[in-house]
C-alpha positions as CSV (number, residue, x, y, z in Angstrom):
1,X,12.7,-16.5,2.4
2,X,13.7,-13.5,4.7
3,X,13.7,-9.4,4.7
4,X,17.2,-9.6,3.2
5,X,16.3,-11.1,-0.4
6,X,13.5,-8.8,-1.0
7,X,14.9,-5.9,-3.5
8,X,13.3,-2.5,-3.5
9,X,12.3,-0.2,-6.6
10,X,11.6,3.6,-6.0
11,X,10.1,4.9,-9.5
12,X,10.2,2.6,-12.2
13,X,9.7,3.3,-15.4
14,X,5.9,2.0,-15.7
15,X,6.3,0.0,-19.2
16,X,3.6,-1.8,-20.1
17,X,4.9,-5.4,-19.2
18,X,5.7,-3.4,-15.7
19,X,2.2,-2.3,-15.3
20,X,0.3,-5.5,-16.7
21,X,2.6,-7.3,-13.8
22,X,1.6,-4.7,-11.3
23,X,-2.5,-5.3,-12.8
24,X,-1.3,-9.3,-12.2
25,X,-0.4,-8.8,-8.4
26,X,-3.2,-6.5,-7.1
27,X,-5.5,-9.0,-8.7
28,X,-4.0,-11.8,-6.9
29,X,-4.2,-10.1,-3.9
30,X,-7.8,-8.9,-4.0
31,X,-8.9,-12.4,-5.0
32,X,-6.9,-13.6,-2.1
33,X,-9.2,-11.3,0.0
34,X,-6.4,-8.4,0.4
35,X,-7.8,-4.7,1.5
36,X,-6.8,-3.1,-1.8
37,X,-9.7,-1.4,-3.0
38,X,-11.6,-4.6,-4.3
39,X,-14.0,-7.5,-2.7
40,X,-13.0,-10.8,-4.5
41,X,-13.5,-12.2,-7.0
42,X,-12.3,-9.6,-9.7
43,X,-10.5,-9.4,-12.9
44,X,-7.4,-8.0,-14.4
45,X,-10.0,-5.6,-16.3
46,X,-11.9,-4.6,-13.0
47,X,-8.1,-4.1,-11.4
48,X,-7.3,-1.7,-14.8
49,X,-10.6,0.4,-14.1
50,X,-8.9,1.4,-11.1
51,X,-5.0,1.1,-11.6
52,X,-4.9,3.1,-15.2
53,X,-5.7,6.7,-13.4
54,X,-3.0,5.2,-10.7
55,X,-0.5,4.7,-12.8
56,X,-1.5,8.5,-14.2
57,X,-0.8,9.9,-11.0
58,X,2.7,8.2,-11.1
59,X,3.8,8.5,-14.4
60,X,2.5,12.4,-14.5
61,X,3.5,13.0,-10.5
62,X,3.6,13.5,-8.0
63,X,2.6,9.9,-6.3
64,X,6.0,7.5,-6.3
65,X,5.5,3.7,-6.5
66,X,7.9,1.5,-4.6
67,X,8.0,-1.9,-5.5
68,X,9.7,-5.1,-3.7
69,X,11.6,-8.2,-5.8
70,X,12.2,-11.3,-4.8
71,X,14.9,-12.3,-7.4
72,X,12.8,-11.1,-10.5
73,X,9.1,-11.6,-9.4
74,X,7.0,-9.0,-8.3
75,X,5.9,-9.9,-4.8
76,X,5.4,-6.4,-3.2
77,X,4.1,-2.6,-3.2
78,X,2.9,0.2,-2.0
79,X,2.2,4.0,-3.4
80,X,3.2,7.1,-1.7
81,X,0.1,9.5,-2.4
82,X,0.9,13.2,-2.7
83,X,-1.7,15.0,-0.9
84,X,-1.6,17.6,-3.5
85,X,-2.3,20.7,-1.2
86,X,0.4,22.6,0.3
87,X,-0.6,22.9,4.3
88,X,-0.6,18.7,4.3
89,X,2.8,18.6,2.3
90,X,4.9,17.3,5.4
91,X,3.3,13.9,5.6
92,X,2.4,11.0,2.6
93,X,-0.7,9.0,2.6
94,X,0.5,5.2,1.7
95,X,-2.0,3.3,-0.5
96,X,-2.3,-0.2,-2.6
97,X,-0.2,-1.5,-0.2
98,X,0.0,-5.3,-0.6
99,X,2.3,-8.1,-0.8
100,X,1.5,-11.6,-3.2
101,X,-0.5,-14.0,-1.1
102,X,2.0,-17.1,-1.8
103,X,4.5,-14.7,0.3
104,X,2.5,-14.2,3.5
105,X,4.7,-14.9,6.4
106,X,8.1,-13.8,5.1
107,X,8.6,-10.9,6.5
108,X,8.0,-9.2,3.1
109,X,5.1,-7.1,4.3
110,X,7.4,-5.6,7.1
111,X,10.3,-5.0,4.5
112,X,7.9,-2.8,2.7
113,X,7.0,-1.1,5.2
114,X,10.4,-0.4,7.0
115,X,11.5,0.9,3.3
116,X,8.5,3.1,3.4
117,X,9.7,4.3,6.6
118,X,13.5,5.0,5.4
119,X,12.1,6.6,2.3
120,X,9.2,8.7,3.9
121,X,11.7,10.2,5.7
122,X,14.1,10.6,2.7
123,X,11.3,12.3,1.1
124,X,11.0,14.6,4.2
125,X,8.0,13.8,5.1
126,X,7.5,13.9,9.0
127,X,4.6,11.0,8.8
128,X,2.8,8.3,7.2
129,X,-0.8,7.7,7.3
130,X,-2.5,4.4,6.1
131,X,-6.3,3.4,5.9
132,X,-7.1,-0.4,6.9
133,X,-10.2,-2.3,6.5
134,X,-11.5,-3.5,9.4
135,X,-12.3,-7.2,10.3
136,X,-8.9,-8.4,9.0
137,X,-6.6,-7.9,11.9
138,X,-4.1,-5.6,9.5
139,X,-4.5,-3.0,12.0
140,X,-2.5,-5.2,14.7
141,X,0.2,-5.9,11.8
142,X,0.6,-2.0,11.6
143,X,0.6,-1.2,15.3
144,X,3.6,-3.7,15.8
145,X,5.2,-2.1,13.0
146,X,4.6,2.1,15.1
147,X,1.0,3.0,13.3
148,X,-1.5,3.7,15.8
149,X,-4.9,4.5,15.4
150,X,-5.8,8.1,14.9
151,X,-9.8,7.2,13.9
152,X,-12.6,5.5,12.4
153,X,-14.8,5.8,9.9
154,X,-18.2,3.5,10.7
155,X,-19.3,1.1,8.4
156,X,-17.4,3.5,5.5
157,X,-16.6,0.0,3.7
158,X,-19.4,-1.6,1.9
159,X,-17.8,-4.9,0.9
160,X,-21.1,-6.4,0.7
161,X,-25.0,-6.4,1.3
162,X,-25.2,-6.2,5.2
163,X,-21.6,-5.7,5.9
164,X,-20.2,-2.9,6.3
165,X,-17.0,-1.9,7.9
166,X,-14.9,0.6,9.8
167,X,-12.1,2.5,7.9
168,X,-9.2,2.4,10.4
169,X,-7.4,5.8,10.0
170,X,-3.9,5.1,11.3
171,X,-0.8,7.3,11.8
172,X,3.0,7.2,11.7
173,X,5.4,9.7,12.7
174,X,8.9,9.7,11.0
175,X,9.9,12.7,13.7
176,X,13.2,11.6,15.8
177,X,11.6,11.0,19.6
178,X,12.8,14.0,21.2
C-alpha cells in the first residue's frame, strides 16, 4: 500500500452508517493502544459517549472531519477543532487523529497529515497544534513530519493507577519560511 491510494474526504455527510464506521475505527484503534482519548480495552458504546457530542460539533460547525479511504474502507482521520474564540482563529487544533492498526507502516499516517497541512492552509489557518501522549514515541513521528514541541503538561494523562503521563503540546506553522 503507498500514500497514493489513500483517498481523502473533507466534510462528509455524517449518516449514520458513516458515523457507526467512524465509532468502528476509533474503537479499533484505542483497543490497539492508539492515543485517542481512551485506554484499551473499550467498546463501541464507551467510543459513542465520546464521539456523539463530536460528531455535534461537526454536523452543527464549526469543526471539519477529514477522512482517508483506501479503496472503500475507512482506514484514516483526523478533526480540525475550531477554537471558537476569535483572537486564536488563525491556527486549528487537530484531534482524533488516528489511522486503523492493520495499516501501520503504510505511509497512511503521513498522508493524513500532509492533507492536514494542504488543507490547514486552505483553511487559512497559519498553524496546527496537536497534543500527543507521551510514552509512545508519536512525538518523533510528528517532529519528522515539522511539529515541534512547544510544552508539557506533567503527568496530565491518567491512563492508569500509578501512571501518569506528559501531554506533549506540539506546534506547526503553515507560514511560507520567509
Amino acid at each position: 500500500m503507498s500514500d497514493v491510494s489513500l483517498r481523502f474526504v473533507l466534510d462528509p455527510y455524517l449518516t449514520p452508517r458513516l458515523r457507526a464506521e467512524i465509532v468502528a475505527l476509533w474503537t479499533d484503534v484505542s483497543n490497539a493502544g492508539g492515543a485517542v482519548g481512551f485506554v484499551p480495552p473499550v467498546t463501541p458504546a464507551d467510543v459513542r459517549a465520546i464521539a456523539d457530542p463530536t460528531f455535534a460539533g461537526i454536523a452543527e460547525g464549526p469543526d471539519r472531519l477529514l477522512l482517508g479511504y483506501a479503496a472503500d474502507r475507512l482506514v484514516a482521520m483526523l478533526i480540525f477543532c475550531d477554537n471558537r474564540f476569535p483572537l486564536k482563529a488563525h491556527w486549528c487544533v487537530l484531534k482524533r487523529v488516528m489511522v486503523h492498526p492493520d495499516t501501520q507502516g503504510t505511509g497512511y499516517g503521513a498522508a493524513l497529515m500532509r492533507e492536514a497541512d494542504r488543507l490547514g492552509r486552505a483553511m487559512g489557518h497559519e498553524a496546527l497544534h496537536l497534543t500527543v501522549r507521551d510514552g509512545l514515541g508519536l512525538d518523533g513521528f510528528y517532529r519528522r513530519l515539522g511539529y515541534r514541541e512547544i510544552g508539557r503538561l506533567p503527568g496530565a494523562l491518567r491512563v492508569a493507577p500509578g501512571d501518569d503521563r506528559d501531554e506533549i503540546l506540539m506546534w506547526r506553522d503553515l507560514t511560507p519560511a520567509g
